[in-house]
C-alpha positions as CSV (number, residue, x, y, z in Angstrom):
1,X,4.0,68.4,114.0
2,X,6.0,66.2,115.8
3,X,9.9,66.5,116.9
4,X,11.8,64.1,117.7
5,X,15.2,64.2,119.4
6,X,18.4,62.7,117.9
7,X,21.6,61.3,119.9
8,X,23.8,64.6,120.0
9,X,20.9,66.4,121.2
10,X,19.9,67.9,117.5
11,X,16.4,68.3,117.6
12,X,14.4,66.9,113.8
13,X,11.0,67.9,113.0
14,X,8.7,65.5,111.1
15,X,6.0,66.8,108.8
16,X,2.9,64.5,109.7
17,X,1.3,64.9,106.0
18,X,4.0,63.9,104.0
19,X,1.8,62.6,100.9
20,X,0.3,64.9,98.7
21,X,-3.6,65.4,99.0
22,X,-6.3,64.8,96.7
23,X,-7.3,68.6,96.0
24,X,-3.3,69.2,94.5
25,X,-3.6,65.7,92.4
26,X,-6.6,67.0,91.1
27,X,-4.9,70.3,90.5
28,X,-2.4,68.2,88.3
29,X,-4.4,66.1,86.0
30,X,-6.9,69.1,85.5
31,X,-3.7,71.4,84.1
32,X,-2.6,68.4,82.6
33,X,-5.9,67.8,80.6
34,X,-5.7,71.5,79.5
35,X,-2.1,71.6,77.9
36,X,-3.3,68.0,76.1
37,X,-5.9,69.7,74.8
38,X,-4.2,72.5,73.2
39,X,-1.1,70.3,72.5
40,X,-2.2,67.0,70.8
41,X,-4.3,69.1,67.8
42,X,-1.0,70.4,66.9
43,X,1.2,67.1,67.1
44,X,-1.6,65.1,67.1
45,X,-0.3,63.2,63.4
46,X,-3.1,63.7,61.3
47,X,-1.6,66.4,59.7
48,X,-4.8,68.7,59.4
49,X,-7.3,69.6,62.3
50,X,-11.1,69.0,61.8
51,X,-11.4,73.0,61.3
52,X,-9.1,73.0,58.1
53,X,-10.7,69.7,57.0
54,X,-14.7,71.0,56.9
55,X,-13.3,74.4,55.8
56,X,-12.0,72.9,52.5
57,X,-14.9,70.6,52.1
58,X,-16.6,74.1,52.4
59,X,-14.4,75.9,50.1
60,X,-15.3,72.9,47.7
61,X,-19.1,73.0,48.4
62,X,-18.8,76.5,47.2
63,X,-16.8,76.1,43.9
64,X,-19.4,73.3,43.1
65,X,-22.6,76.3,44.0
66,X,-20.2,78.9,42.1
67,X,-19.6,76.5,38.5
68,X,-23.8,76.0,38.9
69,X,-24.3,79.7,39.1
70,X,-22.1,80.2,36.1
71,X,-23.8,77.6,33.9
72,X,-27.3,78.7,34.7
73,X,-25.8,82.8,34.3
74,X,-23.5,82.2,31.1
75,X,-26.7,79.4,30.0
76,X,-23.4,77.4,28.9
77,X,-21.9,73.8,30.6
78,X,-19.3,74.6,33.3
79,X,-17.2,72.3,34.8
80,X,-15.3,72.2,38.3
81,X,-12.1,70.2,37.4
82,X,-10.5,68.8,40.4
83,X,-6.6,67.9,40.0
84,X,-6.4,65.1,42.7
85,X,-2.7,65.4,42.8
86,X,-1.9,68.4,43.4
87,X,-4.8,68.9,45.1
88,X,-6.5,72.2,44.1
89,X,-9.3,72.8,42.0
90,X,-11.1,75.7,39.3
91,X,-14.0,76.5,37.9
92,X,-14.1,77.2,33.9
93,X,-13.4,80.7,32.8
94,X,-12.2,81.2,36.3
95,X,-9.0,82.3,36.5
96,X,-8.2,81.8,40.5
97,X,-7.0,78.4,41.1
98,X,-8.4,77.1,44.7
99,X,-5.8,75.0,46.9
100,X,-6.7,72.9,49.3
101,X,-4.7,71.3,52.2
102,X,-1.7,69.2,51.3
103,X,-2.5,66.6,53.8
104,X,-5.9,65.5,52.7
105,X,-6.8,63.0,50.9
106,X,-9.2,63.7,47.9
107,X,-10.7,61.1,46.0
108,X,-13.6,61.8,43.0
109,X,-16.3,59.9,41.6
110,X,-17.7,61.2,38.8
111,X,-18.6,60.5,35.0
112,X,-16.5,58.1,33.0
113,X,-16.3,60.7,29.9
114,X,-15.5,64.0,32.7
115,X,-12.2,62.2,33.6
116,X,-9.5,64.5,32.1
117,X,-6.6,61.9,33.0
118,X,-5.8,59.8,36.0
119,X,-5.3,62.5,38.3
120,X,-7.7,65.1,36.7
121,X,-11.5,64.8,37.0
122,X,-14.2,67.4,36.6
123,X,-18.2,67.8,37.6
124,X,-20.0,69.0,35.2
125,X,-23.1,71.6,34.9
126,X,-25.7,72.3,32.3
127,X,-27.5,75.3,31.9
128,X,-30.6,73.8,33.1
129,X,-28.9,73.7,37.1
130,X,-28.8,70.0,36.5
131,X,-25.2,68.4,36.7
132,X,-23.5,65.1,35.7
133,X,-23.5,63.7,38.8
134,X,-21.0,63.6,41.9
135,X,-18.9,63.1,44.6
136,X,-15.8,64.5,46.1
137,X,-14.8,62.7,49.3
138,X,-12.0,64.8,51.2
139,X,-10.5,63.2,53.9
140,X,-8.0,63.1,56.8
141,X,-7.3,59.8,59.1
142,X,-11.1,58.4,60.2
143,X,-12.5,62.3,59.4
144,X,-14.1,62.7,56.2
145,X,-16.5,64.6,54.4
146,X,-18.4,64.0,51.3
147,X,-19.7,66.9,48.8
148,X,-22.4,65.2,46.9
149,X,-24.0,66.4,43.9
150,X,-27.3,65.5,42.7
151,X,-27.5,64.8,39.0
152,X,-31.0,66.0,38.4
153,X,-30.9,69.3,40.4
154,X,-27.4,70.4,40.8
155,X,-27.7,70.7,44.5
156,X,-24.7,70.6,46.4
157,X,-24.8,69.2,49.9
158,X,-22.1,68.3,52.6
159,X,-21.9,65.1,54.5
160,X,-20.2,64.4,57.6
């Protein structure tokens, strides 16, 4: 430490680290990385984290394996109709109408003669197991996932 003496005698001590050192700037940016990291999924814009996003194409995935088990239990077709506007979807003789997030995009491809209207669609499934054919793209910003079916089997698979 160094003091130094003024004209009317005061005397003024001078700190000779006056900077800060690397150890607190590293201090800084680390707590600063941590409350990004919690902050930007919540503000972040996209309206919907990657958890919600692959928990509907989930809850989809299953609706798809539920209207297959129905068909090949009730040995009758069973559809999943999707409403792409209001975004929720049901399986035939299911009472319990599914809702999915309000920020996702859905889009459906699907059968020319399963399309209900513009904004209802449906995937149909025999009682073979075998299915119409499918695809139900949910998405959110660049984060998608696609819930194909196949057409001969009825197998339902999830696509990053």
């Amino acid at each position: 430490m160094n003091v130094r003496r003024h004209a009317q005698g005061q005397v003024a001590l001078r700190n000779s680290s006056a900077g800060v050192t690397l150890l607190e700037l590293l201090v800084v940016l680390v707590i600063m990385a941590i409350v990004a990291a919690f902050v930007y999924p919540m503000f972040g814009g996209t309206g919907v984290s990657t958890g919600e996003l692959k928990s509907a194409a989930r809850q989809v995935a299953a609706g798809l394996r539920m209207a297959r088990g129905e068909a090949l239990a009730t040995r009758q077709e069973t559809r999943l109709l999707l409403d792409l506007e209001q975004r929720t979807f049901r399986v035939d003789r299911d009472v319990y109408v599914h809702a999915l997030p309000k920020m996702i995009d859905v889009k459906l491809f699907t059968a020319q003669s399963d399309l209900v209207n513009d904004r209802v669609g449906a995937i149909r499934f025999f009682p073979d197991g075998g299915s119409n054919g499918g695809r139900v793209t949910l998405a959110s910003g660049a984060r998608k996932y696609d819930i194909d079916v196949d057409w001969l089997t009825g197998r339902v698979a999830i696509q990053d």
